[in-house]
Backbone of each chain as nested JSON, in Angstrom:
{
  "chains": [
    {"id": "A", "residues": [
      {"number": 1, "name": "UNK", "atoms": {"N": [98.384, 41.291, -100.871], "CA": [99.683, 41.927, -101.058], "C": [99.537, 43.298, -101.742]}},
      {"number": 2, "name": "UNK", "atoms": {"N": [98.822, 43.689, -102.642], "CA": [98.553, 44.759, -103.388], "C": [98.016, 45.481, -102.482]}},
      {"number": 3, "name": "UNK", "atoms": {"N": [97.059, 45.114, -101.615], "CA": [96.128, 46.339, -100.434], "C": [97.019, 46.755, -100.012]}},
      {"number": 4, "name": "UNK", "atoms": {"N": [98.27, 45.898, -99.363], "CA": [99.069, 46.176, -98.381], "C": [99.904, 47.724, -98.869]}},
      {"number": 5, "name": "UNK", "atoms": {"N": [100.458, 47.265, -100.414], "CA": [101.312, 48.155, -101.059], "C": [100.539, 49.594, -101.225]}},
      {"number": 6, "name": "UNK", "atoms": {"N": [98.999, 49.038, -101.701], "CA": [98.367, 50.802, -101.77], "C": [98.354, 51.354, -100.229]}},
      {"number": 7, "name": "UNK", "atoms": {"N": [98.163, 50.811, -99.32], "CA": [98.326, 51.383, -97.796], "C": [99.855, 51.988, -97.746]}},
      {"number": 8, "name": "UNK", "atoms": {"N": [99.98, 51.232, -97.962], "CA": [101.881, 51.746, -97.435], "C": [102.302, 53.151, -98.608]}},
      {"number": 9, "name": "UNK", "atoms": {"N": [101.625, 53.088, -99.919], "CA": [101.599, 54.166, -100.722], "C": [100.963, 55.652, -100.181]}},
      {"number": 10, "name": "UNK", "atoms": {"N": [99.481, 54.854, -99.595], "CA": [98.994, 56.547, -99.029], "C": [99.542, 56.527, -98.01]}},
      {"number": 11, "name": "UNK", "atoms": {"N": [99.775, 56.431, -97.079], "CA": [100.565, 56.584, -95.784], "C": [102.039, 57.238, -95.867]}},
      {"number": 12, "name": "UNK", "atoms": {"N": [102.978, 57.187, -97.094], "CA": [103.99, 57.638, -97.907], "C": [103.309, 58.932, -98.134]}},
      {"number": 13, "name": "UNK", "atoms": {"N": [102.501, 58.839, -98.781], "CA": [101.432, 60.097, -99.991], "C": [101.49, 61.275, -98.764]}},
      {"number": 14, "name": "UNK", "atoms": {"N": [101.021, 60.886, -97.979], "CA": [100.421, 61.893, -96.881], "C": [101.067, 62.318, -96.278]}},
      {"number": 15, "name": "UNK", "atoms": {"N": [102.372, 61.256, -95.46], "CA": [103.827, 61.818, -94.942], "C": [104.376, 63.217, -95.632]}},
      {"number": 16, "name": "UNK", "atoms": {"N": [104.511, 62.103, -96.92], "CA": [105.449, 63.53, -98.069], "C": [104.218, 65.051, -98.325]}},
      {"number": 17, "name": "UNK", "atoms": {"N": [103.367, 64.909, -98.216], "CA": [102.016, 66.522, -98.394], "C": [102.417, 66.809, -97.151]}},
      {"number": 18, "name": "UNK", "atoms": {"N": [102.425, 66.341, -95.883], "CA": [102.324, 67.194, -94.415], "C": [103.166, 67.458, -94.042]}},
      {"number": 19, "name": "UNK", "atoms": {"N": [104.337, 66.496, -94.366], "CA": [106.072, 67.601, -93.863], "C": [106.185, 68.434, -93.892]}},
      {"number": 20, "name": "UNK", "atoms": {"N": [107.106, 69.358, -93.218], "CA": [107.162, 71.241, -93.669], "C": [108.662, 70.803, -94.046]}},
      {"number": 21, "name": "UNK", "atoms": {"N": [109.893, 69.717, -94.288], "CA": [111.11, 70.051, -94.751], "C": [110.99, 69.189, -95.706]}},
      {"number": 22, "name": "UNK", "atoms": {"N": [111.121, 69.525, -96.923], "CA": [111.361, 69.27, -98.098], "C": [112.121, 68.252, -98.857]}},
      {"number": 23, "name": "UNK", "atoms": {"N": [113.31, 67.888, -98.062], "CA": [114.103, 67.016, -98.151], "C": [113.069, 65.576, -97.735]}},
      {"number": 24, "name": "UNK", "atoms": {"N": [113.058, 65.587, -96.675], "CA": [112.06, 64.55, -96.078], "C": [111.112, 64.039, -97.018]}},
      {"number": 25, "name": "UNK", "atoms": {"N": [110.011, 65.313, -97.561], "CA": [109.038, 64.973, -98.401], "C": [109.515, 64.574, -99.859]}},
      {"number": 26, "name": "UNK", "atoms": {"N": [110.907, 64.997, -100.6], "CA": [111.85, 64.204, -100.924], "C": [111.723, 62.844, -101.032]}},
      {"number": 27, "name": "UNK", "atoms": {"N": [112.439, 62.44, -100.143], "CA": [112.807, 61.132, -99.9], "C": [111.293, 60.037, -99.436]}},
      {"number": 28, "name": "UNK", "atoms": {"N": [110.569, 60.87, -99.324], "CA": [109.22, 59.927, -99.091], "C": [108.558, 59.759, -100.521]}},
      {"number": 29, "name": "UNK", "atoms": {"N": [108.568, 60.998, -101.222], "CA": [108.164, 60.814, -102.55], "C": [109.128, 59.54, -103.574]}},
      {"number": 30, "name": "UNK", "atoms": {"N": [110.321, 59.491, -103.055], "CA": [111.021, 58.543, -103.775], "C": [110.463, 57.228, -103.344]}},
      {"number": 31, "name": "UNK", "atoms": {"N": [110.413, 57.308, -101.775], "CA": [109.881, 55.648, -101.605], "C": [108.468, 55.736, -102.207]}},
      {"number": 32, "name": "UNK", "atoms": {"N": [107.321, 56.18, -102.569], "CA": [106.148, 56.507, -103.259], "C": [106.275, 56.007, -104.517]}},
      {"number": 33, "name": "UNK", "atoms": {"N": [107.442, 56.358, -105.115], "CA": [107.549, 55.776, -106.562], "C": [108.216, 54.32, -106.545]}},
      {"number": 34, "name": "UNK", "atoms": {"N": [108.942, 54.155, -105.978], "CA": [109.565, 52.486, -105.654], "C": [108.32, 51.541, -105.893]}},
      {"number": 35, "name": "UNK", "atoms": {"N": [107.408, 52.131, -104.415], "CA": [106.618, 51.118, -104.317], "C": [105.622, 50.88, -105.44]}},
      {"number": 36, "name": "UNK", "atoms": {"N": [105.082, 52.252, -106.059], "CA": [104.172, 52.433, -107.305], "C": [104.894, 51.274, -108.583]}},
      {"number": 37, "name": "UNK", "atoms": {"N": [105.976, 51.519, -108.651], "CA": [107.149, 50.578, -109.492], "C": [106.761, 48.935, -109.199]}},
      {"number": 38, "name": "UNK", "atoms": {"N": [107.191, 48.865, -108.162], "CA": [106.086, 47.278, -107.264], "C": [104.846, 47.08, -107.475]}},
      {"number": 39, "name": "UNK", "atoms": {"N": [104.292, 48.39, -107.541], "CA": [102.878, 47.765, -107.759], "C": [102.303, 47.464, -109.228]}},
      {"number": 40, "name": "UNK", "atoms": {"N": [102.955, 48.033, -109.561], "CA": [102.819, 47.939, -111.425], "C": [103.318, 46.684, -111.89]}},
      {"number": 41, "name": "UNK", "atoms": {"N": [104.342, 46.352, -111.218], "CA": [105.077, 45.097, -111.877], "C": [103.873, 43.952, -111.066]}},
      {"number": 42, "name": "UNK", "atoms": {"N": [103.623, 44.1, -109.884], "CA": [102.829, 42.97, -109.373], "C": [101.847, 42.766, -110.026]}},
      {"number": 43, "name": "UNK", "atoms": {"N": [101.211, 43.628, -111.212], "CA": [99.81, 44.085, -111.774], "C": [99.861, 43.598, -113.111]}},
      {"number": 44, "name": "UNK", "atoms": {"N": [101.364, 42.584, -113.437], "CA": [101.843, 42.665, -114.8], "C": [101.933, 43.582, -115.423]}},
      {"number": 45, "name": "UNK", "atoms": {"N": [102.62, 44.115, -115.591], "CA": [102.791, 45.298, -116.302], "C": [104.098, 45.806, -116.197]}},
      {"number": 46, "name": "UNK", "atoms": {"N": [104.982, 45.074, -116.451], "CA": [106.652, 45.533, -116.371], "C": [107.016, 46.633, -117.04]}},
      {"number": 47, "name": "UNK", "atoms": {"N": [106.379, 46.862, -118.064], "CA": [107.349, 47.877, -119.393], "C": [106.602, 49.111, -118.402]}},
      {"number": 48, "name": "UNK", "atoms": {"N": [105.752, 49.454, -117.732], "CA": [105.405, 50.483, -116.906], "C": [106.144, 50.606, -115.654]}},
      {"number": 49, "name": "UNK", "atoms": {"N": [106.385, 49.606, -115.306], "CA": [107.21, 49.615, -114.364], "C": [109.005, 49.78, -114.707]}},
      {"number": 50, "name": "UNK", "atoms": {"N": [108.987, 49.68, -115.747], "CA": [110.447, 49.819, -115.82], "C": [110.67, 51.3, -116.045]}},
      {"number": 51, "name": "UNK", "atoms": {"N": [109.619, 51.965, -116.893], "CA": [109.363, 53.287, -117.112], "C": [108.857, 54.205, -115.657]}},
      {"number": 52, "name": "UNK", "atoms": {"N": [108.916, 53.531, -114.528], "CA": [108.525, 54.183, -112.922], "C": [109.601, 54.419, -112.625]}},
      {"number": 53, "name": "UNK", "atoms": {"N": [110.196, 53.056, -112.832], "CA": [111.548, 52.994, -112.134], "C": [112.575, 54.292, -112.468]}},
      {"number": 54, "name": "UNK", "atoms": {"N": [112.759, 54.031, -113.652], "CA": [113.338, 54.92, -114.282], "C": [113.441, 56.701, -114.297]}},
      {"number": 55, "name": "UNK", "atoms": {"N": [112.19, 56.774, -114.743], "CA": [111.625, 58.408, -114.474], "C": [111.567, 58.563, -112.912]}},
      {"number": 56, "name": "UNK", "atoms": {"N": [110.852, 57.78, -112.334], "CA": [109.676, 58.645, -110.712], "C": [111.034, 58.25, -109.982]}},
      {"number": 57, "name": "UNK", "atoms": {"N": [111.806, 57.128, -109.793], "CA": [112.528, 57.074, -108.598], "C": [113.885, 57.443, -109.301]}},
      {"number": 58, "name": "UNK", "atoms": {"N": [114.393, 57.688, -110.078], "CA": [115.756, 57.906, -110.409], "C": [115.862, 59.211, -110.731]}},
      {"number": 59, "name": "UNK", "atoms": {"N": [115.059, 59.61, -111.993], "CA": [115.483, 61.014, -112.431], "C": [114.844, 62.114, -111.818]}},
      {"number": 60, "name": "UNK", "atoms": {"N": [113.577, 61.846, -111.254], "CA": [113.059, 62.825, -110.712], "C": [113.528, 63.48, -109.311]}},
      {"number": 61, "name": "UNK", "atoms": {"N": [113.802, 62.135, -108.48], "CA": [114.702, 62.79, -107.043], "C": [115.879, 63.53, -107.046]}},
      {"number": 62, "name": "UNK", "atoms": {"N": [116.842, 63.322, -108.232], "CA": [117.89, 64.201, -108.741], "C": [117.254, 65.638, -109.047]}},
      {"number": 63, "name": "UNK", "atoms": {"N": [116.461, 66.047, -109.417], "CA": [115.883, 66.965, -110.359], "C": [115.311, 67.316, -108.855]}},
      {"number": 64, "name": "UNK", "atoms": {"N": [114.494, 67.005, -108.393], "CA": [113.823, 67.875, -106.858], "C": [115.019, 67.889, -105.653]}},
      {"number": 65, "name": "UNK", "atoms": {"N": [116.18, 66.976, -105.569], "CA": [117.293, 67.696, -104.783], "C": [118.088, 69.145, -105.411]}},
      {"number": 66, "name": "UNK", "atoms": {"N": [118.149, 68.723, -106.719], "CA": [119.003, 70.144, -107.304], "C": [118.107, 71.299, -106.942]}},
      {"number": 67, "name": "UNK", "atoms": {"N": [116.753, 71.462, -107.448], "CA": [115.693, 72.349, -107.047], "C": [116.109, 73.519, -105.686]}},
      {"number": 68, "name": "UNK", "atoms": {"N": [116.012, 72.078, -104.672], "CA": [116.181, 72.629, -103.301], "C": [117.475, 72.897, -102.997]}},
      {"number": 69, "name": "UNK", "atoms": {"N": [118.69, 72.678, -103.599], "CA": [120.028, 73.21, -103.54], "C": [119.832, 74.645, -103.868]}},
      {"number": 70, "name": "UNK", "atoms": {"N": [119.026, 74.827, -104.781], "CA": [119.132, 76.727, -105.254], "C": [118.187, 77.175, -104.496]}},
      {"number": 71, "name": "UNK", "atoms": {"N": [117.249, 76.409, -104.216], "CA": [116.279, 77.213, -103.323], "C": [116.337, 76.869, -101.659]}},
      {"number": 72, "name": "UNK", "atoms": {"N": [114.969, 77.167, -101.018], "CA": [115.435, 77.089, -99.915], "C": [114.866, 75.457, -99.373]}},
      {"number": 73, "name": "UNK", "atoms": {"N": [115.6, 74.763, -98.218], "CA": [114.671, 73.452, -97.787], "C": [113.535, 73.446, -96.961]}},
      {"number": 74, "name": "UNK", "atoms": {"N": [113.31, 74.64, -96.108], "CA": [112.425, 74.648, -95.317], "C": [110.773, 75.232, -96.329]}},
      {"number": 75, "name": "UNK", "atoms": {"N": [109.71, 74.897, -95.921], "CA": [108.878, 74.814, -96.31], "C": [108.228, 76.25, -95.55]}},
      {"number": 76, "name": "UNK", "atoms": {"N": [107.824, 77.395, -96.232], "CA": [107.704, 78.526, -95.042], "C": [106.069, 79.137, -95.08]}},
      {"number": 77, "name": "UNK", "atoms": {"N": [105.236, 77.806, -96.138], "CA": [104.275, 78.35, -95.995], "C": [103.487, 77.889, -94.502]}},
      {"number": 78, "name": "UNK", "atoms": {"N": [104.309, 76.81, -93.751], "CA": [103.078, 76.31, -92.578], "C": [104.311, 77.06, -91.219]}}
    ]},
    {"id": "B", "residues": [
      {"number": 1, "name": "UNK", "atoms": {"N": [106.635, 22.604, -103.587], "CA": [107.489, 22.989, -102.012], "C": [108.226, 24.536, -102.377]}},
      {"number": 2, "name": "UNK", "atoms": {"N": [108.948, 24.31, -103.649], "CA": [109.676, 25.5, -103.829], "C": [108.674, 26.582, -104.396]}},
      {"number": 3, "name": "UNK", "atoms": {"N": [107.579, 26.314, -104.649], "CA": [107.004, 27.935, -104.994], "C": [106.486, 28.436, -103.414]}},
      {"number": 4, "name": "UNK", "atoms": {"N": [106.06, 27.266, -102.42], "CA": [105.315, 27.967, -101.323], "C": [106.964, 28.565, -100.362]}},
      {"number": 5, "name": "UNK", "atoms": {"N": [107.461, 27.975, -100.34], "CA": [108.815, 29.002, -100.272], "C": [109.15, 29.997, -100.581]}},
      {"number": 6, "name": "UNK", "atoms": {"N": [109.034, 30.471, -102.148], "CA": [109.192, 31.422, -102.743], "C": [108.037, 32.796, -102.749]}},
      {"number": 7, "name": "UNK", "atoms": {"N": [107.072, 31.975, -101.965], "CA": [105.637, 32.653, -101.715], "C": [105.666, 33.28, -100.103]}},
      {"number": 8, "name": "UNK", "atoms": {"N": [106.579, 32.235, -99.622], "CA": [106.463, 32.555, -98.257], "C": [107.709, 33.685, -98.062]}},
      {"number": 9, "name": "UNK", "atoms": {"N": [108.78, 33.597, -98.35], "CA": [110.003, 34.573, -98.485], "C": [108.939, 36.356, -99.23]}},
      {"number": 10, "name": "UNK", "atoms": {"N": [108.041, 36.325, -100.031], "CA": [107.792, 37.483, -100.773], "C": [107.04, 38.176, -99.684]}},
      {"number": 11, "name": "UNK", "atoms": {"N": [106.384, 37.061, -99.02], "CA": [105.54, 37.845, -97.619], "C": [106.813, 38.6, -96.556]}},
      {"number": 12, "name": "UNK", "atoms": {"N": [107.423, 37.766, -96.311], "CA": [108.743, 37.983, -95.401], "C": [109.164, 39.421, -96.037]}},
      {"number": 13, "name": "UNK", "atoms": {"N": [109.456, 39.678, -97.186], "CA": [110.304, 40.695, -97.915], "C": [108.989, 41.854, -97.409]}},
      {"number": 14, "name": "UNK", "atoms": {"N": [108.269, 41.449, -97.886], "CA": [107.094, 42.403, -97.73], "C": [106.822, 43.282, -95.884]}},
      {"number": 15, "name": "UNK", "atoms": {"N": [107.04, 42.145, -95.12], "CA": [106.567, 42.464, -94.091], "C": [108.331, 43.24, -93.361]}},
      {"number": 16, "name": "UNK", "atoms": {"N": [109.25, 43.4, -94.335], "CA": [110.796, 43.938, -93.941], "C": [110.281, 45.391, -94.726]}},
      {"number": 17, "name": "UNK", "atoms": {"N": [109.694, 45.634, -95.378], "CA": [109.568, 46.684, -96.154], "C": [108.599, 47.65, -95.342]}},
      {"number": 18, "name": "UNK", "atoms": {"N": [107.712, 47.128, -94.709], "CA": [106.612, 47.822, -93.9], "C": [107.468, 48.548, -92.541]}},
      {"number": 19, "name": "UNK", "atoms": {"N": [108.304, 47.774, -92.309], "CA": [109.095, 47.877, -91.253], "C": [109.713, 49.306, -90.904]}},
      {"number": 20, "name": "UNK", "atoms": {"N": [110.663, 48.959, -92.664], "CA": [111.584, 50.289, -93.1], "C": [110.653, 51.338, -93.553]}},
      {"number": 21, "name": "UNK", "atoms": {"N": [109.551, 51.332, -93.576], "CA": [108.739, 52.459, -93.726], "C": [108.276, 53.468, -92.693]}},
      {"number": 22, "name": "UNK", "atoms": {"N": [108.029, 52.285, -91.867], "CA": [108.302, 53.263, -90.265], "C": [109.367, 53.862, -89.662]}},
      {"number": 23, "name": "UNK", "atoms": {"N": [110.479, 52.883, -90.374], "CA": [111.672, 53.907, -89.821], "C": [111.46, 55.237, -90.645]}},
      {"number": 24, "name": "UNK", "atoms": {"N": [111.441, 54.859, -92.449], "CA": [111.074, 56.02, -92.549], "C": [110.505, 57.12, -92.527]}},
      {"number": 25, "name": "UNK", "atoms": {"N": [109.371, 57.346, -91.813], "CA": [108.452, 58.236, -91.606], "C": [108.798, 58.961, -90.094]}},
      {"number": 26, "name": "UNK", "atoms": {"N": [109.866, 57.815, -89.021], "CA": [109.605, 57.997, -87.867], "C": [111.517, 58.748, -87.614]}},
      {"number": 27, "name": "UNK", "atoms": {"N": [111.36, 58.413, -88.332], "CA": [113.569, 58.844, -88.511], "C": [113.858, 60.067, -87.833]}},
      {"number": 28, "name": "UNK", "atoms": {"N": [114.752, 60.263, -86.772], "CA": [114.972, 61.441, -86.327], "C": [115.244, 61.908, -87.579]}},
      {"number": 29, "name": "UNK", "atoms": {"N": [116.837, 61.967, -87.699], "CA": [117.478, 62.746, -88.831], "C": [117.316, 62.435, -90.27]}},
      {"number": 30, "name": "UNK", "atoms": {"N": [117.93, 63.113, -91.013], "CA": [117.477, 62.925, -92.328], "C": [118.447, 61.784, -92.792]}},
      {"number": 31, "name": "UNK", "atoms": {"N": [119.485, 61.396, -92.141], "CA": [120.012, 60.405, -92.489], "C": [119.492, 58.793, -92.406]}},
      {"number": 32, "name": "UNK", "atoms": {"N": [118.777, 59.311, -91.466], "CA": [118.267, 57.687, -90.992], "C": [117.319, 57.295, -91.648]}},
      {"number": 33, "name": "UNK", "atoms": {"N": [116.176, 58.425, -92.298], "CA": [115.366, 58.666, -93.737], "C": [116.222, 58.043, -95.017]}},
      {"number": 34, "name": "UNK", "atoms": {"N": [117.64, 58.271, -95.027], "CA": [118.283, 58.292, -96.063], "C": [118.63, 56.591, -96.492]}},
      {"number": 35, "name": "UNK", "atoms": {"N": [119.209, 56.445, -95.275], "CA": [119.129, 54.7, -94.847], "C": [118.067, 54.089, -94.574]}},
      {"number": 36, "name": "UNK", "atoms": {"N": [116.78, 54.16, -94.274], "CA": [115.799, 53.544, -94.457], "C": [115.44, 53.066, -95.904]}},
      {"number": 37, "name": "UNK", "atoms": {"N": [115.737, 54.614, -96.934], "CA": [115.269, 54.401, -98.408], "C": [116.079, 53.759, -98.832]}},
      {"number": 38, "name": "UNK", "atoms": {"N": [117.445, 53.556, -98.741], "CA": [118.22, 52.621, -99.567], "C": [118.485, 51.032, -98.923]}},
      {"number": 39, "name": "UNK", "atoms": {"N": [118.04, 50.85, -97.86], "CA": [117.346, 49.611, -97.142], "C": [116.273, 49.024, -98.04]}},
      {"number": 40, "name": "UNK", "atoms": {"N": [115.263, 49.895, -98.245], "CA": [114.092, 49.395, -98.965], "C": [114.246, 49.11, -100.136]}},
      {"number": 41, "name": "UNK", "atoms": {"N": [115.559, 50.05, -100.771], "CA": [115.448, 49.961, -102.221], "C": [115.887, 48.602, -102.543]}},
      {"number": 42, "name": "UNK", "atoms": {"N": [116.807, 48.043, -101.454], "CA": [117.606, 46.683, -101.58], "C": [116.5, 45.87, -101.604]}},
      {"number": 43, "name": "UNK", "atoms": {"N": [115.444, 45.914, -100.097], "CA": [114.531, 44.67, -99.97], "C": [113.278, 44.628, -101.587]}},
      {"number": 44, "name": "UNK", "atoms": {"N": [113.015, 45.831, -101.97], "CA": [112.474, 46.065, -103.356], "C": [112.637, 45.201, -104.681]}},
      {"number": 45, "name": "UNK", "atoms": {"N": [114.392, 44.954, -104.735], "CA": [115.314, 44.775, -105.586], "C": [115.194, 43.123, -105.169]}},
      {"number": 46, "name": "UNK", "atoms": {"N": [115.247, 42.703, -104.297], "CA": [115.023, 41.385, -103.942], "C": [113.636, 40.588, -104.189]}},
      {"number": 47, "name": "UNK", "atoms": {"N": [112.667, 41.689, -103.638], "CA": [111.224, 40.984, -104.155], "C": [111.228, 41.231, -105.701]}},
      {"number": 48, "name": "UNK", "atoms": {"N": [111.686, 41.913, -106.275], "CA": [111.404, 42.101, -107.792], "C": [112.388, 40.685, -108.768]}},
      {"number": 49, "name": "UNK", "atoms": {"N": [113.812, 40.02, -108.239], "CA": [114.2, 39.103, -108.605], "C": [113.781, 38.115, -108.149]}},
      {"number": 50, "name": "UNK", "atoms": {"N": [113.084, 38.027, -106.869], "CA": [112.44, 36.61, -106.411], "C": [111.334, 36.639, -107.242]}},
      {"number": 51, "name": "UNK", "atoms": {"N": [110.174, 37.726, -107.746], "CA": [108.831, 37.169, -108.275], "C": [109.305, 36.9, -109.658]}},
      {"number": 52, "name": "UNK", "atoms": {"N": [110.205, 37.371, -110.424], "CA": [110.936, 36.852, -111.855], "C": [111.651, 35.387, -111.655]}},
      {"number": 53, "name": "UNK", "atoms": {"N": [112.092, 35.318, -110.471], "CA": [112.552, 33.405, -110.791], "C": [111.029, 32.652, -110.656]}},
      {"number": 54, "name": "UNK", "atoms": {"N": [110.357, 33.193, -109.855], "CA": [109.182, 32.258, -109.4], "C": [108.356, 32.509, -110.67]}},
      {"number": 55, "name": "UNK", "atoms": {"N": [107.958, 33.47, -111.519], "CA": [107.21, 33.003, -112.708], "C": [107.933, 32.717, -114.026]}},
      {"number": 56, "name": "UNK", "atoms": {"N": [109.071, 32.843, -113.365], "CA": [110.335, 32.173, -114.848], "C": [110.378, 33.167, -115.605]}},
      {"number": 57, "name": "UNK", "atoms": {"N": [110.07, 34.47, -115.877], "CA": [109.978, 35.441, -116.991], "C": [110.931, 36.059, -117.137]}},
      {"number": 58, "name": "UNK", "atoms": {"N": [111.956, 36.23, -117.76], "CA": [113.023, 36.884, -117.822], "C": [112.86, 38.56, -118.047]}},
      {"number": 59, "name": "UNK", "atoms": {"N": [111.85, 39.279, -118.359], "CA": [111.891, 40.393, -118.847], "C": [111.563, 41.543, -117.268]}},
      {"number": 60, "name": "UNK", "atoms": {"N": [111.063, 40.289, -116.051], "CA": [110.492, 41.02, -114.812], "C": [112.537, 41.004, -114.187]}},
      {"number": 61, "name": "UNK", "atoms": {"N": [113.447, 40.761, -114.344], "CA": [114.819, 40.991, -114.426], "C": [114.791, 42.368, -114.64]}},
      {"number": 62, "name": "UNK", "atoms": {"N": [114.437, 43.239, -115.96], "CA": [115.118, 43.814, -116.655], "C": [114.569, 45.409, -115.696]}},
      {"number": 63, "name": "UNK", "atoms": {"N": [113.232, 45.399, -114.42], "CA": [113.299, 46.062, -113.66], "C": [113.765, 46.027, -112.843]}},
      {"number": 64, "name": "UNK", "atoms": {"N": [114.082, 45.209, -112.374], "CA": [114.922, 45.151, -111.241], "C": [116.115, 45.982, -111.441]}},
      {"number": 65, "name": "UNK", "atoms": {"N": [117.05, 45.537, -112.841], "CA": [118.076, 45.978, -113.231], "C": [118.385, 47.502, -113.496]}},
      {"number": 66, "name": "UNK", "atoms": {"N": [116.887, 48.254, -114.178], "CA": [116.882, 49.782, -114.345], "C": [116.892, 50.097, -113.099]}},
      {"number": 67, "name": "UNK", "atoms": {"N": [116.038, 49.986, -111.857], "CA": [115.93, 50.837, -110.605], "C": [117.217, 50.452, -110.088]}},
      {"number": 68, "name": "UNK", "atoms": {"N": [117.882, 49.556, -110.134], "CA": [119.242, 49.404, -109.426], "C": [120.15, 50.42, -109.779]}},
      {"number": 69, "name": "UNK", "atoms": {"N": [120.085, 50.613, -111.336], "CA": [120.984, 52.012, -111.966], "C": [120.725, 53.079, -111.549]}},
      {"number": 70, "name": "UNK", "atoms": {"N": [118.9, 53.702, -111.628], "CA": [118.598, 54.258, -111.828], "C": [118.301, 55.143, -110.309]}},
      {"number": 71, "name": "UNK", "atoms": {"N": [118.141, 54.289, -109.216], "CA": [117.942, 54.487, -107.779], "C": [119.041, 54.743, -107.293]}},
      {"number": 72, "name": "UNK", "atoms": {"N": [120.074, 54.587, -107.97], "CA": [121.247, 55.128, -107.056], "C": [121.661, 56.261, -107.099]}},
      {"number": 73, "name": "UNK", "atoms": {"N": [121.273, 56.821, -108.149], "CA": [121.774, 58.227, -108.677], "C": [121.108, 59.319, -107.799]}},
      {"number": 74, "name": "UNK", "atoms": {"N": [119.79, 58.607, -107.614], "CA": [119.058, 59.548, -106.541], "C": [119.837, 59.546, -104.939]}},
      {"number": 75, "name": "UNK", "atoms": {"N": [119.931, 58.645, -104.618], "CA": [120.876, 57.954, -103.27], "C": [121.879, 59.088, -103.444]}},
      {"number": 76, "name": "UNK", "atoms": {"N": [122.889, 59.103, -104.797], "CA": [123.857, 59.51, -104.345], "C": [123.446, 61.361, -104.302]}},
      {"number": 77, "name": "UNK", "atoms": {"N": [122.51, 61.573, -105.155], "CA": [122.294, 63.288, -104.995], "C": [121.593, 63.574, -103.499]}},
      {"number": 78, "name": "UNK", "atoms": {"N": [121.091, 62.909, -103.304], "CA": [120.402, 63.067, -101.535], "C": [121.907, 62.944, -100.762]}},
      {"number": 79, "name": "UNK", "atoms": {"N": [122.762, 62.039, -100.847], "CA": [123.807, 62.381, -100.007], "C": [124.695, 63.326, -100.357]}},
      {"number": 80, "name": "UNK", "atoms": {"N": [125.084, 64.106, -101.746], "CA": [126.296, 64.813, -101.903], "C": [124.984, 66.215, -101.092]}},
      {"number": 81, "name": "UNK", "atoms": {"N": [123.74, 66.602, -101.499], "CA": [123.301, 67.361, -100.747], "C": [123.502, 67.383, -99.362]}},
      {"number": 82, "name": "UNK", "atoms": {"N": [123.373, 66.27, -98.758], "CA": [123.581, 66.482, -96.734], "C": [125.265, 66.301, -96.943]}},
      {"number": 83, "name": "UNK", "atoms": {"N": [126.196, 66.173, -97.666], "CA": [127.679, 66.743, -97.329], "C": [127.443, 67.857, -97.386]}},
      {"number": 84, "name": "UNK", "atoms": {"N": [127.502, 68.755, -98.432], "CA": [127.367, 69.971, -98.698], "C": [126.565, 70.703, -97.617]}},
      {"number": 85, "name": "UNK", "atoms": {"N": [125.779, 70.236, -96.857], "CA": [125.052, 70.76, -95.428], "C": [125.897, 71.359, -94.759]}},
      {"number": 86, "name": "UNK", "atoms": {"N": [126.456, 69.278, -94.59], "CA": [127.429, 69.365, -93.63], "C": [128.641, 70.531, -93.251]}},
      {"number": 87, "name": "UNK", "atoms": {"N": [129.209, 70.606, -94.255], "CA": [130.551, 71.413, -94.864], "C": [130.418, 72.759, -95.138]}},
      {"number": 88, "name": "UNK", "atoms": {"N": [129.328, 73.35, -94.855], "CA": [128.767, 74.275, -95.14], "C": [128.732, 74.596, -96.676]}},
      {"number": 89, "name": "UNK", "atoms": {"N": [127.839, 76.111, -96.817], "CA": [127.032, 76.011, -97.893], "C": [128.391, 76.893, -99.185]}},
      {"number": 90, "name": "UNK", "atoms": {"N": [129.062, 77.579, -98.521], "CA": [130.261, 77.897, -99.686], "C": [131.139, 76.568, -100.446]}},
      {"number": 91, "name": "UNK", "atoms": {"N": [131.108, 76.71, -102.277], "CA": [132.229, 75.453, -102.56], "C": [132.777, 76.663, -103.521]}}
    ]}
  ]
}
């Protein structure tokens, strides 16, 4: 079950680096932290996981949508 | 009987999550990205209260409970952003 979750993590990982729209890589980075959140708790380790939850999938996707509200979404280095 | 149940449902959850991952990666629009992630966040939210009844620990609850707060807020800033798309960019 854990292999499964680190697969499904880099496969996330790599989605969100190779996108060129931002939003996308966004929302892949959020599922990235979900699952990291899962994997921590599966690892025992709740109080880390509650601290994933918290920071990587809640406050941080707020904080990288506002980002891209002032700036631009398209990615213009590729 | 009831833990290989509870063992067998976490695989099930697991193998719904792999699923919604392909939608998400494979999603035309960004909406269907949008609904994939809050699909997952549900099936997430489910494996995280099923492995807390199955080892009885009350404190594996208390994640479940932050990302439920805490995941939505993201949900909802990813969608007031694609209104604001929508509606164009003057408010």
């Amino acid at each position: 079950m854990i292999i499964i979750l680190l697969l499904l993590i880099l496969i996330l990982a790599v989605y969100a680096l190779s996108t060129s729209d931002l939003l996308q890589g966004i929302i892949a980075l959020s599922a990235v932290s979900l699952l990291s959140a899962l994997l921590f708790y599966l690892l025992n380790a709740p109080d880390v996981a509650i601290t994933e939850a918290a920071v990587g999938a809640g406050v941080s996707t707020v904080v990288f949508v506002g980002v891209i509200r002032y700036t631009d979404r398209k990615d213009h280095s590729k | 009987m009831r833990m290989i149940m509870m063992d067998v449902m976490q695989w099930y959850l697991l193998l719904c999550a792999v699923v919604c991952i392909i939608r998400l990666i494979l999603g035309p629009t960004t909406a269907d990205r949008l609904v994939a992630l809050n699909i997952l966040s549900g099936i997430v939210l489910a494996f995280l209260v099923l492995s807390g009844v199955r080892h009885g620990r009350s404190i594996y609850l208390d994640v479940a409970l932050v990302y439920d707060i805490f995941g939505f807020l993201g949900f909802l800033a990813i969608a007031r952003f694609l209104k604001d798309k929508m509606h164009g960019e003057g408010e």
